[in-house]
The first five atom37 places (N, CA, C, CB, O) and aatype in JSON, in Angstrom:
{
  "aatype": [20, 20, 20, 20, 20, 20, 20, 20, 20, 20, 20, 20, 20, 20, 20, 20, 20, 20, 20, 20, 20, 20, 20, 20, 20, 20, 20, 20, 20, 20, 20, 20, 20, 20, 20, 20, 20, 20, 20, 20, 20, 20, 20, 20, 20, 20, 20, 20, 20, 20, 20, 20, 20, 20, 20, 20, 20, 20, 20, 20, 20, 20, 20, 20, 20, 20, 20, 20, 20],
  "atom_mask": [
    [1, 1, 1, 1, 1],
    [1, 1, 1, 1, 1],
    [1, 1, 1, 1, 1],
    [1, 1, 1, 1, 1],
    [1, 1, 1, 1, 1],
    [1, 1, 1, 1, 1],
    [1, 1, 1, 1, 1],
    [1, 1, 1, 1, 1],
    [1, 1, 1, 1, 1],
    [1, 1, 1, 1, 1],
    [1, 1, 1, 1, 1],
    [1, 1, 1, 1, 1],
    [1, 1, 1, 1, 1],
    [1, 1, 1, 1, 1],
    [1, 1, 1, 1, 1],
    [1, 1, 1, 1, 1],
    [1, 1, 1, 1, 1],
    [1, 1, 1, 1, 1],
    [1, 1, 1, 1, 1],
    [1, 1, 1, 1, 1],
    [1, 1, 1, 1, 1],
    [1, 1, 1, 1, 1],
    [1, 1, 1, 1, 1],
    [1, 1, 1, 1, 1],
    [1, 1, 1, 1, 1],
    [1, 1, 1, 1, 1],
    [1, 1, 1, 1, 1],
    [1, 1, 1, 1, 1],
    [1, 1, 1, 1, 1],
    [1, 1, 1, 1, 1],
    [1, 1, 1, 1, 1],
    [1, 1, 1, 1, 1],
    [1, 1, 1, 1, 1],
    [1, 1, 1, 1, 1],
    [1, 1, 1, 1, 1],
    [1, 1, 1, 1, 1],
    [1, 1, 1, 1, 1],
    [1, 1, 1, 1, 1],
    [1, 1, 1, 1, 1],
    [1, 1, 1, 1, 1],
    [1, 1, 1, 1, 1],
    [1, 1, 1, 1, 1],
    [1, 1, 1, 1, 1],
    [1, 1, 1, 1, 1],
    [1, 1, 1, 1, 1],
    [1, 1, 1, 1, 1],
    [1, 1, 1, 1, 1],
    [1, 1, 1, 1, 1],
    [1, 1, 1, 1, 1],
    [1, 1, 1, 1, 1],
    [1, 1, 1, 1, 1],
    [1, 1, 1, 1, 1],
    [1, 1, 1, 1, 1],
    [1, 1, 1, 1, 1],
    [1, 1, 1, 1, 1],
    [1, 1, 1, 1, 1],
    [1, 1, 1, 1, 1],
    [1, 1, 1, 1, 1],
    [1, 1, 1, 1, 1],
    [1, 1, 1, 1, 1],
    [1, 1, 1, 1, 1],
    [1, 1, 1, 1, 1],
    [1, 1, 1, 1, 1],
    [1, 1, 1, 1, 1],
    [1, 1, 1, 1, 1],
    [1, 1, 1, 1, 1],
    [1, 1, 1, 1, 1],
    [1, 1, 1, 1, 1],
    [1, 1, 1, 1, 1]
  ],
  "atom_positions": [
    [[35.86, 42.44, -13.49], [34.42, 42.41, -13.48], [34.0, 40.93, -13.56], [33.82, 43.26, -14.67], [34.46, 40.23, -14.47]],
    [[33.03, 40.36, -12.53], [32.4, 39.14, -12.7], [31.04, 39.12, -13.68], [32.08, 38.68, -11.32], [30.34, 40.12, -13.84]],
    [[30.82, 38.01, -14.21], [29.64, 37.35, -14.82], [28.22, 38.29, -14.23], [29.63, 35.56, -14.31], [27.5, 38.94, -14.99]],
    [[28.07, 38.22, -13.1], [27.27, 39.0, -11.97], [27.21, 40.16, -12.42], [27.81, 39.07, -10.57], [26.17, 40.76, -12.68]],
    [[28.25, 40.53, -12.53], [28.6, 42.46, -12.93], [28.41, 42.52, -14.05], [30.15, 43.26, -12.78], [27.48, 43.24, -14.39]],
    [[29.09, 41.89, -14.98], [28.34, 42.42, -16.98], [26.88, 41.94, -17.4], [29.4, 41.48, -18.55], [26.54, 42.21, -18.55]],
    [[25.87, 41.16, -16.48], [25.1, 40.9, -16.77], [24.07, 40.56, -16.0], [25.38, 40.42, -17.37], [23.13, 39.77, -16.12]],
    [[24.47, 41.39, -15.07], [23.63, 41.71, -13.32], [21.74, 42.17, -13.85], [24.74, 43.83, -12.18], [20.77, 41.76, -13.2]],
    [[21.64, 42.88, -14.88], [20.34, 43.58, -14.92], [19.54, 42.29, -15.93], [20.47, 45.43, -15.7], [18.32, 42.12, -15.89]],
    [[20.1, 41.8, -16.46], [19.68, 40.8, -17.35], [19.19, 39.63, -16.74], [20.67, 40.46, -18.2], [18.19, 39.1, -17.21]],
    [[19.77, 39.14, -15.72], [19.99, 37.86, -14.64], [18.33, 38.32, -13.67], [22.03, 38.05, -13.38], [17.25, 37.74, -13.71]],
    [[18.74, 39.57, -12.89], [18.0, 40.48, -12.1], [16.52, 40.11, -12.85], [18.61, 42.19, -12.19], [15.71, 39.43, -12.21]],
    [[16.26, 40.48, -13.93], [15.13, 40.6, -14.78], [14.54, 38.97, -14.48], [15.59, 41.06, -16.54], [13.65, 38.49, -13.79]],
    [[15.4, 38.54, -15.23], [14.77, 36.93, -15.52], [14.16, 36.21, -13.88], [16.4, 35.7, -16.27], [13.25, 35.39, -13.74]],
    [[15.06, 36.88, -12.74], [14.85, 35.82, -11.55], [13.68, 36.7, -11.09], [16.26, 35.5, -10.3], [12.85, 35.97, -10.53]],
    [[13.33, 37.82, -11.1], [12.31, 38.87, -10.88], [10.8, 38.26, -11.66], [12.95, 40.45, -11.63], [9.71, 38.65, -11.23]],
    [[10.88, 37.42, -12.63], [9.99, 36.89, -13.11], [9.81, 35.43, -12.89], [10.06, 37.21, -14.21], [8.77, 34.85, -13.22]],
    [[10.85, 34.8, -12.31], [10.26, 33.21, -11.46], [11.41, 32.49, -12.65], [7.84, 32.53, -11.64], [11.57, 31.27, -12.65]],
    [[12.23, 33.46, -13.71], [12.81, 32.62, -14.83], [14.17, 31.81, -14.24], [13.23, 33.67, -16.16], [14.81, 32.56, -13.51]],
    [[14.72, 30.58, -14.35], [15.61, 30.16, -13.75], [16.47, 30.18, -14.87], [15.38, 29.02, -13.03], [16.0, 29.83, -15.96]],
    [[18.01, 30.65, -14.76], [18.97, 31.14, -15.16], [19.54, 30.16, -15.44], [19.53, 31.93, -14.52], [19.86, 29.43, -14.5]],
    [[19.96, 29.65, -17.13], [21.15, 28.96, -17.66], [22.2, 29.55, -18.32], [20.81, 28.12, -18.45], [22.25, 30.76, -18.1]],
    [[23.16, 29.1, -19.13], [24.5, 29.78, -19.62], [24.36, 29.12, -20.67], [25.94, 29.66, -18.87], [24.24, 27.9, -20.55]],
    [[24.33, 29.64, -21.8], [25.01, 29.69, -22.99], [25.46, 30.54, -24.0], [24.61, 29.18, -23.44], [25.16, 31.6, -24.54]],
    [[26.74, 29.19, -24.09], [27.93, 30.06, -24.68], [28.67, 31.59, -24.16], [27.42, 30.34, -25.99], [29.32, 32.47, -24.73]],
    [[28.04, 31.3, -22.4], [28.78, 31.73, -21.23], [28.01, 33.49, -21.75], [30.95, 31.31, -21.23], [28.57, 34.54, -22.07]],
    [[26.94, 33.21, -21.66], [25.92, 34.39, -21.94], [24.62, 33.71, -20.85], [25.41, 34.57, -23.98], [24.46, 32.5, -20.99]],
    [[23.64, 34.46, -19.73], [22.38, 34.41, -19.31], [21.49, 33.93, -20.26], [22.0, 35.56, -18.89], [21.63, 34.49, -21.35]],
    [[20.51, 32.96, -20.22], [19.38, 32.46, -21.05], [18.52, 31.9, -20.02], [19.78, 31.39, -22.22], [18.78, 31.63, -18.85]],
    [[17.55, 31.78, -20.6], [16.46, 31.34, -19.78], [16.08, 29.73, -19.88], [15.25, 32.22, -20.18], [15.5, 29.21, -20.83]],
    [[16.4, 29.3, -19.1], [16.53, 27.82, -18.83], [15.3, 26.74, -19.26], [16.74, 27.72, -17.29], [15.36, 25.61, -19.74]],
    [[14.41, 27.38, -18.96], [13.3, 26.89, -19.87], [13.42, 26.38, -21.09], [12.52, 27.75, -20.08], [13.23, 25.27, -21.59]],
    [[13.88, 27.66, -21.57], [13.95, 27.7, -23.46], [14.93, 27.05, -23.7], [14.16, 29.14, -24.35], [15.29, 27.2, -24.87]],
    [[15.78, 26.15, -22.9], [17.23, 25.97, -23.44], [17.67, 23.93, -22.99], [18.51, 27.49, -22.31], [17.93, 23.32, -21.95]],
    [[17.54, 23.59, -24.3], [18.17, 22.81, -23.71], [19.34, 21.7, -23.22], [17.75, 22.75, -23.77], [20.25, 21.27, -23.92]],
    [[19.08, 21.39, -21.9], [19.84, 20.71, -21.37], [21.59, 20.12, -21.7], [19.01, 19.97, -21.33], [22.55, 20.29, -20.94]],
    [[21.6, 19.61, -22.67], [22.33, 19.39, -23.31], [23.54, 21.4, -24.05], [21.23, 18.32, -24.28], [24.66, 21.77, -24.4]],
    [[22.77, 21.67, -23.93], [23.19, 22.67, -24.67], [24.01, 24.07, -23.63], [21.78, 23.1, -25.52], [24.85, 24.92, -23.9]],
    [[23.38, 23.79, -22.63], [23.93, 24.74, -21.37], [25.11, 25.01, -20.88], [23.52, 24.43, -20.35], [25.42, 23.9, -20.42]],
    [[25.72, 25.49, -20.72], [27.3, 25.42, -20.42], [26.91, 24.7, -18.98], [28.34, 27.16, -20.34], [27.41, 23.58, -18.96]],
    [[26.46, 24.88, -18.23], [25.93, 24.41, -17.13], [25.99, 22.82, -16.59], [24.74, 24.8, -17.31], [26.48, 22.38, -15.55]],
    [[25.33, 22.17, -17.63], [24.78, 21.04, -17.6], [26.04, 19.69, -17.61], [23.76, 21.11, -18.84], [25.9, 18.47, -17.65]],
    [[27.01, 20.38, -17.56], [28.22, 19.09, -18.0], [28.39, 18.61, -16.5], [30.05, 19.72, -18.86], [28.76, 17.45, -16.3]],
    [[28.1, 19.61, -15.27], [28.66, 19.16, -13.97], [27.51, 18.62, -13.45], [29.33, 20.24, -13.03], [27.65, 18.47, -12.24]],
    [[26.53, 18.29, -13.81], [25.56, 17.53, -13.15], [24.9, 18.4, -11.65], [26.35, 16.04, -12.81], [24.26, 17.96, -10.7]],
    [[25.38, 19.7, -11.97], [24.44, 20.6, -10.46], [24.59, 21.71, -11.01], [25.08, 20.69, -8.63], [25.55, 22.48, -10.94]],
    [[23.29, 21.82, -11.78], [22.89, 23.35, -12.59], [23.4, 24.14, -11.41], [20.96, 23.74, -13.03], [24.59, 24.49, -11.45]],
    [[22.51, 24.56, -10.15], [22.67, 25.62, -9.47], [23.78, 25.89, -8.87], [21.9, 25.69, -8.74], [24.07, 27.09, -8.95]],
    [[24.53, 25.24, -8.31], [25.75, 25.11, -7.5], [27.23, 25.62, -9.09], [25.76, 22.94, -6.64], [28.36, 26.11, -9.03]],
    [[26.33, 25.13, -10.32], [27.41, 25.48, -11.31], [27.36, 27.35, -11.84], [27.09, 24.31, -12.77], [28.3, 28.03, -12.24]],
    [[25.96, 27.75, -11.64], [25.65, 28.66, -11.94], [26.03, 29.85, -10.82], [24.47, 28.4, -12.3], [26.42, 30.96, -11.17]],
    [[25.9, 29.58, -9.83], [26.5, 30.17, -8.37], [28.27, 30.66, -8.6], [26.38, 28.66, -6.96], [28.76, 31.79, -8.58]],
    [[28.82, 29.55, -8.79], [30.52, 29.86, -9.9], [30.24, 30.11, -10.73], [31.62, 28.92, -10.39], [30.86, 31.16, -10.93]],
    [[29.51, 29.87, -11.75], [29.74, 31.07, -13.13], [29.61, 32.58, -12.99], [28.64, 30.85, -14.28], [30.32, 33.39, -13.58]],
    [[28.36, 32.93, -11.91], [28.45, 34.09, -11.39], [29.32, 34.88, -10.66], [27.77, 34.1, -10.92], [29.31, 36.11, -10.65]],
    [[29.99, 34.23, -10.13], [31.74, 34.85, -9.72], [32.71, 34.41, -10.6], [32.43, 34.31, -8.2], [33.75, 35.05, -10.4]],
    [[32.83, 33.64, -11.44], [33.78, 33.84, -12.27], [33.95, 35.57, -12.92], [33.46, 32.74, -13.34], [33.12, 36.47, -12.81]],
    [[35.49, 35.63, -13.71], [35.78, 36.65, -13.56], [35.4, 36.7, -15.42], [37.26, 36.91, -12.7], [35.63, 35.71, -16.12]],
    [[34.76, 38.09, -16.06], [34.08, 38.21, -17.49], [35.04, 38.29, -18.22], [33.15, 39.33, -17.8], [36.05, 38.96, -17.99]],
    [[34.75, 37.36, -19.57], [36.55, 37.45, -20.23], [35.22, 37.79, -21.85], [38.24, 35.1, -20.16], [34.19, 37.19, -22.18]],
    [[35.73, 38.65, -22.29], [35.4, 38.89, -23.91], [35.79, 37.87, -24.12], [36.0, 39.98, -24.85], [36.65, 37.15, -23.62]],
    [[34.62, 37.74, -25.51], [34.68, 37.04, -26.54], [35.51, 36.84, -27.28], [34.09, 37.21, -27.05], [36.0, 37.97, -27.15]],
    [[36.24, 36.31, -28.09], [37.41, 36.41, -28.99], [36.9, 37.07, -30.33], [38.09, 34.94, -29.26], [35.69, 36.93, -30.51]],
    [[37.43, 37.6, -31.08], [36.4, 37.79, -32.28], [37.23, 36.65, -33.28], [36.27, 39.69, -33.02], [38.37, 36.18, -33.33]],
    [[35.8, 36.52, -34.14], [35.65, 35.59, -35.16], [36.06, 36.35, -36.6], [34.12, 35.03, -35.11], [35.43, 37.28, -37.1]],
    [[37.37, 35.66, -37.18], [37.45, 36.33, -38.75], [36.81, 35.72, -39.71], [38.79, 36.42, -39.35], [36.5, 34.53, -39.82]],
    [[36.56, 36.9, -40.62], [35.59, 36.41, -41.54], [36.13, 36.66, -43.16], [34.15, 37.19, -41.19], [36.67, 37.7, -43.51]],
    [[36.01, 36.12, -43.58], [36.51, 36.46, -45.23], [35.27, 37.79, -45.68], [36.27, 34.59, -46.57], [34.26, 38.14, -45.07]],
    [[35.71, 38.18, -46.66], [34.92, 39.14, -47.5], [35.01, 39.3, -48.82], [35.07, 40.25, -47.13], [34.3, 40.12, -49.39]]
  ]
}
């Protein structure tokens, strides 16, 4: 499953409203609200062309985080 595929209706939504699509922490956000610095996006210097490959990249779970109790 690609990026596209686990988070196709979420992506769908945001571009359906004029919202332009960033990544963080390799999750959809709305680029507006987010910044620059902070984007997974932003390290290659071509948001769109980076976001175009993140969307075919292939969806890898999260690792989980241990926690004491």
């Amino acid at each position: 499953m690609t990026n596209f595929e686990k988070y196709e209706k979420e992506i769908q939504e945001m571009t359906k409203e004029g919202i332009r699509v960033s990544v963080v922490n390799n999750k959809p956000k709305n680029c507006h609200e987010t910044e620059c610095h902070k984007c997974d996006l932003y390290k290659s210097g071509n948001c769109q062309t980076s976001l175009i490959e993140w969307l075919y990249k292939e969806y890898t779970e999260p690792k989980p985080t241990l926690t004491r109790t």
